[in-house]
C-alpha positions as CSV (number, residue, x, y, z in Angstrom):
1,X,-8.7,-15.9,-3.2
2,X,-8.9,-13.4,-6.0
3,X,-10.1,-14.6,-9.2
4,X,-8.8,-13.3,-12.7
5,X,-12.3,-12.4,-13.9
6,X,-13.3,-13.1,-18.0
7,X,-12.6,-9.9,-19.3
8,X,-8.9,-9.9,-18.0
9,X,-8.5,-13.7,-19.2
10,X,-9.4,-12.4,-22.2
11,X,-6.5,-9.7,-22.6
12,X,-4.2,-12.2,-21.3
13,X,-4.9,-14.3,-24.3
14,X,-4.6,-11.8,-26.5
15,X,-1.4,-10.1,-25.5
16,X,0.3,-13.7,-25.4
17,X,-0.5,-14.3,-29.0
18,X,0.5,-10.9,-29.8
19,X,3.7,-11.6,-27.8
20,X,4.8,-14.8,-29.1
21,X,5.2,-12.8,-32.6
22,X,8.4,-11.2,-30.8
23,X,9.0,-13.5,-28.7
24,X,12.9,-14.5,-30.5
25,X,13.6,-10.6,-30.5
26,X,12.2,-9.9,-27.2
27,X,14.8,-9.1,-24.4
28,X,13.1,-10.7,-21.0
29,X,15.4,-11.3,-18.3
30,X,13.9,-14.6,-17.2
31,X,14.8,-16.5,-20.6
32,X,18.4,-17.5,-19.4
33,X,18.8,-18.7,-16.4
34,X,22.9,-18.9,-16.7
35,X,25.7,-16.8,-18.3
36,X,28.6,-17.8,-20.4
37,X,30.6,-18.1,-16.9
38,X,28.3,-20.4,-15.4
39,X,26.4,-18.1,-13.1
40,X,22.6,-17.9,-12.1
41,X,21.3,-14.9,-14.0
42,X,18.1,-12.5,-12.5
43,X,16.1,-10.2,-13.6
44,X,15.8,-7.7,-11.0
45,X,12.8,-5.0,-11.7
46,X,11.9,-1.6,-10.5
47,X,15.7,-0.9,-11.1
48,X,15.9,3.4,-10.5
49,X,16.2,5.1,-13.9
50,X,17.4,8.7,-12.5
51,X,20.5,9.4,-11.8
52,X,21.3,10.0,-8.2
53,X,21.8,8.5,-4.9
54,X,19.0,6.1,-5.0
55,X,20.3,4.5,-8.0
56,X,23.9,4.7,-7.0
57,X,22.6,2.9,-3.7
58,X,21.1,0.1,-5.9
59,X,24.1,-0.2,-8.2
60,X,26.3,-0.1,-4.9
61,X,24.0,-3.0,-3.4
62,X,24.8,-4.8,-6.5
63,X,28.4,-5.1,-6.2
64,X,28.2,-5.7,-3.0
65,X,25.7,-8.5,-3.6
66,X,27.6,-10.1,-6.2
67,X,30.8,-10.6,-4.3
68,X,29.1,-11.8,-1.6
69,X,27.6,-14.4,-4.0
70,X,30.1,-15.1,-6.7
71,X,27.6,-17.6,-8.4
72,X,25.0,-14.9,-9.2
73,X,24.9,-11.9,-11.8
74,X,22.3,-9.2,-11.4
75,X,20.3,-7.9,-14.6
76,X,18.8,-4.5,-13.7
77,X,15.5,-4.3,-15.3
78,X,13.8,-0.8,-14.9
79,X,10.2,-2.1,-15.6
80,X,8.0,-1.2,-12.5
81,X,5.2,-3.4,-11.9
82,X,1.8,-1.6,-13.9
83,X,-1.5,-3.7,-13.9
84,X,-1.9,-2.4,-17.7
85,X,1.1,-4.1,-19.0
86,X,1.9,-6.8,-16.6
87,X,-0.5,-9.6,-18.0
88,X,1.1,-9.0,-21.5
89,X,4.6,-9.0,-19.9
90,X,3.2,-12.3,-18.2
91,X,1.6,-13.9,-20.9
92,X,4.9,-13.2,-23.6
93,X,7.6,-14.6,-20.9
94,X,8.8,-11.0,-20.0
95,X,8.9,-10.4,-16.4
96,X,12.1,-9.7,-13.8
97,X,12.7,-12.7,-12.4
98,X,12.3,-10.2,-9.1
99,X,9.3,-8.0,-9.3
100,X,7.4,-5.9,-6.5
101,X,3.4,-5.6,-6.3
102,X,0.7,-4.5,-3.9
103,X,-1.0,-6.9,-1.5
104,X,-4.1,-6.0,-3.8
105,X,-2.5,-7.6,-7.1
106,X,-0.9,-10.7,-4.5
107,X,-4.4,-13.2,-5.3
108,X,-4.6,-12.5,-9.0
109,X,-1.2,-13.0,-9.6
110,X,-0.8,-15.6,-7.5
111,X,-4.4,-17.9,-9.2
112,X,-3.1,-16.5,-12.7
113,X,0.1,-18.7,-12.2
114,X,2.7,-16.0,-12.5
115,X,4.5,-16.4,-9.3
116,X,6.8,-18.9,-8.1
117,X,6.0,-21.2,-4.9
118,X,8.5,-19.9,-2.5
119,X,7.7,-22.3,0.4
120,X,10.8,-25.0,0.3
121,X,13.1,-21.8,0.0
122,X,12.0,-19.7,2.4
123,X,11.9,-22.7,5.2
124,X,15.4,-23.4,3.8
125,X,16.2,-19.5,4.5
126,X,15.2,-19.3,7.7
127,X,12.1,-17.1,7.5
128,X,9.3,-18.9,7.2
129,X,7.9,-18.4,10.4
130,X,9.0,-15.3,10.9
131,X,6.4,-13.7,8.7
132,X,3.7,-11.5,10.2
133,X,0.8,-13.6,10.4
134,X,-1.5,-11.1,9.1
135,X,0.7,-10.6,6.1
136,X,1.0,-14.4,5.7
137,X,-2.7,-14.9,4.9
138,X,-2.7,-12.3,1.7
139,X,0.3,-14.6,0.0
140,X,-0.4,-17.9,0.6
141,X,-3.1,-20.3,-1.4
142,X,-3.3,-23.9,-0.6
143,X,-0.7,-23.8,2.7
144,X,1.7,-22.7,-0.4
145,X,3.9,-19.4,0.3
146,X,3.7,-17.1,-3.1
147,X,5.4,-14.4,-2.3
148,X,8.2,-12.4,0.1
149,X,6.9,-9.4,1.9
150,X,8.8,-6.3,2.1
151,X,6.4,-3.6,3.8
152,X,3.3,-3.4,5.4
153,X,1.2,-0.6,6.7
154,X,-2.1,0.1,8.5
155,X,-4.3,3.6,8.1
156,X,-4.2,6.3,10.3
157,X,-4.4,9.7,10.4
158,X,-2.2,12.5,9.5
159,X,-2.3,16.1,11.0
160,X,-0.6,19.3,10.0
161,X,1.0,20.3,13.3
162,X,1.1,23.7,12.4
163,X,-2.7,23.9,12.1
164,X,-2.9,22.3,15.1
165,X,-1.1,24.2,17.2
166,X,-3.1,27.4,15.8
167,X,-6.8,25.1,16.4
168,X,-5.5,24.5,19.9
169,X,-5.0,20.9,19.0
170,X,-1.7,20.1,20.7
171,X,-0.6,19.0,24.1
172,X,2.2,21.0,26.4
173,X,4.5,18.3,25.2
174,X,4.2,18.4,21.3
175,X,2.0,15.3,21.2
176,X,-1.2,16.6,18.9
177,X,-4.7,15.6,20.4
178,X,-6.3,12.1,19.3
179,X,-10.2,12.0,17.5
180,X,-11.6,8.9,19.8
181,X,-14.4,8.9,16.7
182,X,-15.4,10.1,13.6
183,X,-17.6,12.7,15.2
184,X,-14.5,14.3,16.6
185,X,-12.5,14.2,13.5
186,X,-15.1,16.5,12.5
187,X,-14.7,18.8,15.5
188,X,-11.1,19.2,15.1
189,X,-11.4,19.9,11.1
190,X,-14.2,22.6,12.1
191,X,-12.0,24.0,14.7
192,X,-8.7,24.1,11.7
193,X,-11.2,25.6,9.6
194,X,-12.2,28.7,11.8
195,X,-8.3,29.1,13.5
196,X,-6.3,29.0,9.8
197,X,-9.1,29.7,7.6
198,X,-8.0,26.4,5.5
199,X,-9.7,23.2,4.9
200,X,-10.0,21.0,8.0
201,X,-10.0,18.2,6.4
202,X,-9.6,16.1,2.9
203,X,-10.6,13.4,1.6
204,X,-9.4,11.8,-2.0
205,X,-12.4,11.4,-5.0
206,X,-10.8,9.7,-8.0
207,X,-8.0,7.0,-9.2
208,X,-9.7,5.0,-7.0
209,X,-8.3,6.5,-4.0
210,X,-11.4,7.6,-2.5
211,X,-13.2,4.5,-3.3
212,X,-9.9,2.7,-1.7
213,X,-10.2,5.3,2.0
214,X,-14.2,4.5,2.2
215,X,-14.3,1.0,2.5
216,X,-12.1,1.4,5.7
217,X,-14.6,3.6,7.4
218,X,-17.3,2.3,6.2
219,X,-16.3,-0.9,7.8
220,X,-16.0,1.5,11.0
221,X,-20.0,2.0,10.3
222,X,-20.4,-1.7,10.3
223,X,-21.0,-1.9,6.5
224,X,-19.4,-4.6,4.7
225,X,-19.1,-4.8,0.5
226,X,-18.8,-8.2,-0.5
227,X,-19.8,-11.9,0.4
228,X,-18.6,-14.9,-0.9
229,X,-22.0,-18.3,-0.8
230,X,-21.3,-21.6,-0.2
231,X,-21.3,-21.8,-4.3
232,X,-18.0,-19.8,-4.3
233,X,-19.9,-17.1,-5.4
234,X,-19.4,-13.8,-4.3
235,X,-22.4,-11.0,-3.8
236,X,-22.1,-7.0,-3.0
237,X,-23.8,-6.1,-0.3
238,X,-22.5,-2.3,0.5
239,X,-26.1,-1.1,-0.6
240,X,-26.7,-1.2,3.4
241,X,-27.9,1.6,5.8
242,X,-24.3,1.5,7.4
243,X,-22.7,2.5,3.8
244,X,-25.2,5.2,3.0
245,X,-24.0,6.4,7.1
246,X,-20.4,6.4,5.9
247,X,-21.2,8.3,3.0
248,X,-23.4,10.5,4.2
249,X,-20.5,11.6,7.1
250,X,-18.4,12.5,4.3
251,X,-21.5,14.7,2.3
252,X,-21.4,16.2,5.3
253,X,-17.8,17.5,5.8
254,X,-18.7,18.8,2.3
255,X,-22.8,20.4,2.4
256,X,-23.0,20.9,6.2
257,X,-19.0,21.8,8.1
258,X,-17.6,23.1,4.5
259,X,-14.3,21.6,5.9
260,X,-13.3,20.2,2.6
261,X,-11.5,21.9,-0.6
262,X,-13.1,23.5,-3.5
263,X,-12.1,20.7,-6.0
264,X,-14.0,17.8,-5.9
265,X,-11.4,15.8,-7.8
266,X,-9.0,15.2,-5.9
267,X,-6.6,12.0,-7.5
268,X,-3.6,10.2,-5.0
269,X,-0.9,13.0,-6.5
270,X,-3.7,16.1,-5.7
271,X,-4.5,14.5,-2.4
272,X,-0.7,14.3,-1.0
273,X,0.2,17.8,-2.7
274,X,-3.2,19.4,-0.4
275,X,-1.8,17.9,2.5
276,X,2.0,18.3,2.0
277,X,1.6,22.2,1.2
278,X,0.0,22.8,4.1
279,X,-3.9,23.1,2.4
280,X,-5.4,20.8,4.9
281,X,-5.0,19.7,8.5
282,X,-6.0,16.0,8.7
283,X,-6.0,13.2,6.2
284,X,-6.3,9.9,6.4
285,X,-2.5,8.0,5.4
286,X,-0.3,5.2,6.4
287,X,3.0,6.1,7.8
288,X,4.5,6.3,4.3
289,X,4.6,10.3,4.3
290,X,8.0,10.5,4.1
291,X,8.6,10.2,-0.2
292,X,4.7,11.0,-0.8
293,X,5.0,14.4,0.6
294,X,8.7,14.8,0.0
295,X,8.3,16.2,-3.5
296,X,7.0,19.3,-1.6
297,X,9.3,20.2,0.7
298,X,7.4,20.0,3.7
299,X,9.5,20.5,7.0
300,X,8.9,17.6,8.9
301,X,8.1,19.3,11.8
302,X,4.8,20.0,10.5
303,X,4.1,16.4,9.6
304,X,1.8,14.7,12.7
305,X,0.6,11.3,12.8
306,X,-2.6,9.9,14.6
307,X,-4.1,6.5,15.5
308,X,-7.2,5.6,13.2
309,X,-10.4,7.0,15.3
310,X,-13.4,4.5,15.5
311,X,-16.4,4.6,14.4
312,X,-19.5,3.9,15.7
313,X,-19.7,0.5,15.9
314,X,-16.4,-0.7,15.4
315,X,-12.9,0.3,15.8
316,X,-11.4,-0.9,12.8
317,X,-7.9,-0.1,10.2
318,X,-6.9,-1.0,6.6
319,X,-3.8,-3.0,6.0
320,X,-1.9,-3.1,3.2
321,X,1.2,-2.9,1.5
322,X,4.0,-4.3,-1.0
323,X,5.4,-7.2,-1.5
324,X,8.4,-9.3,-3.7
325,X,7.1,-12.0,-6.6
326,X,9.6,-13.9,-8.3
327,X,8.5,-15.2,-12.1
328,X,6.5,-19.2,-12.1
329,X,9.3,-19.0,-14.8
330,X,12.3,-19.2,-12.3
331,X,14.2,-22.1,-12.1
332,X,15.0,-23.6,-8.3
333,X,18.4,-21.7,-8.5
334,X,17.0,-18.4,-9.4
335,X,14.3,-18.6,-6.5
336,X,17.1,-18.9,-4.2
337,X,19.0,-16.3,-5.9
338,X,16.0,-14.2,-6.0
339,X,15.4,-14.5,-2.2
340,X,19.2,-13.9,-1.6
341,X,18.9,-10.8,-3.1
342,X,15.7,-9.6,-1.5
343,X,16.8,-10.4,2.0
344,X,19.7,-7.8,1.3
345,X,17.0,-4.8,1.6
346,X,14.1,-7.1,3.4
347,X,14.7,-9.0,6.2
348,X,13.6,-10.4,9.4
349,X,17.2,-10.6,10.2
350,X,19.4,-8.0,11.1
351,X,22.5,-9.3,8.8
352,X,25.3,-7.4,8.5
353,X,24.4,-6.2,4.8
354,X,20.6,-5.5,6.0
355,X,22.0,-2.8,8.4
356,X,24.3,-1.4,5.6
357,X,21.2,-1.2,3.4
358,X,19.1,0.3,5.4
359,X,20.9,3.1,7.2
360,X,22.2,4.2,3.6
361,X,18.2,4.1,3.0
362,X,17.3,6.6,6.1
363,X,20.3,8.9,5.9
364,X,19.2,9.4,2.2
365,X,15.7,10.6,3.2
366,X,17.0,12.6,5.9
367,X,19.4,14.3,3.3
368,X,16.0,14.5,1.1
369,X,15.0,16.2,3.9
370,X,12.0,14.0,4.7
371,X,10.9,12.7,7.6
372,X,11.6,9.1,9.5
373,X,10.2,9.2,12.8
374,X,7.4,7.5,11.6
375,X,7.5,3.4,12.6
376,X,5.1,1.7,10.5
377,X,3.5,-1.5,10.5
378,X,6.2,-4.8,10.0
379,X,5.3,-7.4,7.2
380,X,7.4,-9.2,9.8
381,X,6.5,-10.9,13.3
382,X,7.3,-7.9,16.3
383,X,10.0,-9.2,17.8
384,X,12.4,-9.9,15.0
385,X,16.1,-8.4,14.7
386,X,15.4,-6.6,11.6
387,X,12.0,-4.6,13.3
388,X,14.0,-3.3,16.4
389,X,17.0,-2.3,14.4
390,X,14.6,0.0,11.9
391,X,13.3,1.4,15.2
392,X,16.3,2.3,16.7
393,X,18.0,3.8,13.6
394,X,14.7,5.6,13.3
395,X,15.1,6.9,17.1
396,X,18.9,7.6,16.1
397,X,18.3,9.8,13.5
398,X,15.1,11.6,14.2
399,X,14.5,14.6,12.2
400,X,11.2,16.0,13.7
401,X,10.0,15.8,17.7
402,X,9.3,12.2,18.0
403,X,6.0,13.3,19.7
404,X,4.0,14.8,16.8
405,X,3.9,11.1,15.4
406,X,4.2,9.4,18.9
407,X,0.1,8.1,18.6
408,X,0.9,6.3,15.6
409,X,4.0,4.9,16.7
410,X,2.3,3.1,19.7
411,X,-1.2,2.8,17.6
412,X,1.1,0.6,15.2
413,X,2.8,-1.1,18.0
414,X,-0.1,-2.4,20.0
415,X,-3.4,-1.7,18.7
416,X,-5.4,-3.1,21.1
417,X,-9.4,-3.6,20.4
418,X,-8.5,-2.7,16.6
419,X,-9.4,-4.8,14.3
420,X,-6.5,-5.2,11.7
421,X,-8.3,-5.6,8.1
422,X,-7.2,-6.8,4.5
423,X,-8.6,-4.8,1.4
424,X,-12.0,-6.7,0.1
425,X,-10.7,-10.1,-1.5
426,X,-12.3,-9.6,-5.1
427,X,-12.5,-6.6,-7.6
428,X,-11.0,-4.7,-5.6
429,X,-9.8,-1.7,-7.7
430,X,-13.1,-2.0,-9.6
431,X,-15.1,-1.6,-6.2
432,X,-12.8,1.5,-5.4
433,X,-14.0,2.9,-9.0
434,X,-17.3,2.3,-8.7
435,X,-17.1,4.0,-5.4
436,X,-15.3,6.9,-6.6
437,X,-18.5,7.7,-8.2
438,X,-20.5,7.7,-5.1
439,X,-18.0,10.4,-3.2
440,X,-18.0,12.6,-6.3
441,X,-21.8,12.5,-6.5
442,X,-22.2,13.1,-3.2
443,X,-19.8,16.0,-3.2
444,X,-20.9,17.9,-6.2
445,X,-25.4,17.4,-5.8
446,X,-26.0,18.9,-2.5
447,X,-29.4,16.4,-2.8
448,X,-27.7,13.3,-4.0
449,X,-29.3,10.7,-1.9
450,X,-26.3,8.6,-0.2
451,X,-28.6,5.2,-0.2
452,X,-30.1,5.3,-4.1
453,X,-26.6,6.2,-5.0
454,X,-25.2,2.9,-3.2
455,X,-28.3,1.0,-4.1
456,X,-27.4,1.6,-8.4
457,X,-23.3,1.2,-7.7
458,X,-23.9,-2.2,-5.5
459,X,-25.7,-3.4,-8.8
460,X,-23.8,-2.0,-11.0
461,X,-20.5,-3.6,-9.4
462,X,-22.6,-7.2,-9.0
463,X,-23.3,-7.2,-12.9
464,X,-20.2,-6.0,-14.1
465,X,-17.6,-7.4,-11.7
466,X,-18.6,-10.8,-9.5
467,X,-21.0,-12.0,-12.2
468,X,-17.6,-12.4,-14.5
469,X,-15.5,-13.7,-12.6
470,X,-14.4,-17.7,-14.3
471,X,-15.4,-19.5,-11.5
């Protein structure tokens, strides 16, 4: 489990003595847990603040919500979960009683104390063991469930089928060709490069983001980052020949194919924008291309989807995704409130109000003109109602030849020899960072040399990160 380490206790204390100054004025919505009529009161979080169709779906799913469950009132709350103001939200009493995080955040949150036990009520719901197992090990601690999870996804990779179809890429049928390794993905971003005269291929460098797409193939190279001694005490151990190869196969896109673009900074906002305006023809990306490309109006058709290639000694993806907390503050009635209200949107049932939810959901990004043949990866077990209804609606109201993201489909359906992995259990943002560093180097010092650089970050990250974590 992820540790809070003794800088961030630090903070904590610090915002919750600033807090408790304003705590009497302060407005949190997990203070009362009942209204004048008698009703259990939550805090629901990440509430839309534009006006629109996405908030009008909320407010709509409100009302319907609270006649459906006349003892429970709904308190929008449009604070989105942010690591840099969470702790002080924590630590003063002023979370949602609903909030959403990142599988990332779930084992920080989860040993800081700040989200409810939701075993008893999820048993009591029905759900409990219908909870991708995968999934289940990132939110539990002690056999204890901590949170609910709403999505999931695994890596792959996404082509432009546009560029592909000019490379020669594509099949008769409009399924684009699958890399088998990463010595391919490098043949088919040369081949973009010569046929469109655009980057092959890109590949993120800051915000943590490239730091976040390395450890997956790197673990494809057989490297690993972290290990955790009988003590409890957890060692990096990325400065490995296997890293250096990982890192040295993306120097090379850069030094030796020129299949990358010009800017070597390349954030999560720069990295979908090359992709969804057609300035590069494969990255690598979940299935969640739909509202991070949407912002650029890119047809669907030209959106492709791939299975995750292997490397050369493993075949091996990066799972991850979001899930639902509800406040340690929560009394047993908003817990089950709390879950009441989640299961409307996400739910391993097909009920009635889950089928209402979610094809207002797709027809909106179908209106947004986005795509949603793409099936990703179920926090919930495969054969429940709720994943074959998703799939069908998605079937039902393909936008874009089914085809171009067919690989990935069945890649996420049955993935075979893959190896299914977690992001690294401690530090993990820090790691990203420190490797953000690496890729930059790399990419801007033609002589950077990949194994010194991984030798200094692999020390760096020991002395600044494990070493502080309150054991």
């Amino acid at each position: 489990m992820k540790k809070k380490s003794k800088w961030l206790k630090a903070v904590s204390l610090i915002t919750a003595g600033v807090l408790t100054v304003g705590a009497l004025t302060a407005c949190g919505t997990t203070t009362a847990d009942k209204n004048e009529d008698g009703k259990t009161v939550i805090g629901v979080g990440g509430w839309p603040t534009k006006e629109g169709k996405e908030k009008d779906n909320f407010e709509a799913r409100k009302t319907r919500f609270e006649e459906a469950n006349p003892d429970v009132s709904i308190t929008p709350d449009q604070w989105s979960f942010d690591l840099k103001t969470f702790y002080a939200k924590a630590a003063g009493g002023q979370l949602p009683t609903v909030f959403q995080t990142n599988f990332t955040e779930a084992s920080q949150i989860i040993a800081s104390g700040y989200s409810a036990d939701l075993t008893d009520t999820l048993k009591k719901h029905g759900i409990y063991d219908k909870i991708n197992k995968d999934v289940l090990d990132i939110i539990s601690k002690d056999g204890k469930i901590y949170a609910y999870p709403n999505n999931a996804y695994a890596l792959g990779l996404a082509c432009n089928i546009e560029m592909f179809e000019k490379a020669g890429l594509m099949e008769a049928d409009g399924t684009p060709k699958q890399p088998k390794d990463w010595n391919e993905v490098v043949d088919f971003a040369v081949k973009i490069k010569e046929a469109t005269g655009k980057p092959g291929f890109v590949f993120p460098t800051s915000g943590n983001n490239g730091g976040w797409l390395f450890t997956s193939l790197a673990w494809s190279f057989g490297a690993n980052f972290m290990e955790q001694g009988e003590d409890g005490k957890w060692k990096a151990i990325f400065d490995s020949p296997e890293a250096a190869e990982a890192l040295q196969w993306i120097k090379d896109l850069k030094w030796k194919y020129d299949v990358l673009p010009a800017n070597n900074l390349i954030d999560h906002n720069e990295y979908y924008k090359i992709y969804g305006t057609s300035q590069a023809g494969l990255m690598i990306s979940a299935g969640d291309l739909n509202w991070k490309v949407g912002q650029y109006d890119m047809d669907p058709e030209f959106i492709g989807m791939l299975a995750m290639p292997a490397g050369p000694k493993k075949h091996v993806t990066l799972m991850g995704g979001t899930i639902v907390n509800v406040s340690s503050k929560a009394t047993d009635a908003q817990v089950d409130a709390a879950l009441r209200w989640t299961e409307t949107a996400y739910s391993p049932d097909a009920t009635d109000e889950f089928k209402e939810n979610k094809e207002k959901e797709l027809k909106l990004t179908v209106e947004k003109g986005q795509i949603v043949t793409i099936k990703s990866m179920s926090p919930w077990s495969s054969d429940s109602e709720a994943v074959k209804f998703e799939n069908g609606l998605r079937d039902e109201l393909a936008n874009a030849n089914p085809n171009h993201v067919k690989l990935y489909n069945d890649f996420i359906a049955d993935m075979g020899d893959c190896e299914l992995r977690p992001e690294e259990p401690v530090c993990a943002q820090e790691l990203y960072g420190v490797l953000d560093s690496c890729i930059q180097e790399v990419l801007t010092n033609k002589d950077a040399d990949c194994a010194e650089l991984l030798k200094k970050a692999n020390a760096d990250f020991q002395a600044n990160y494990l070493d502080n974590l309150d054991y």
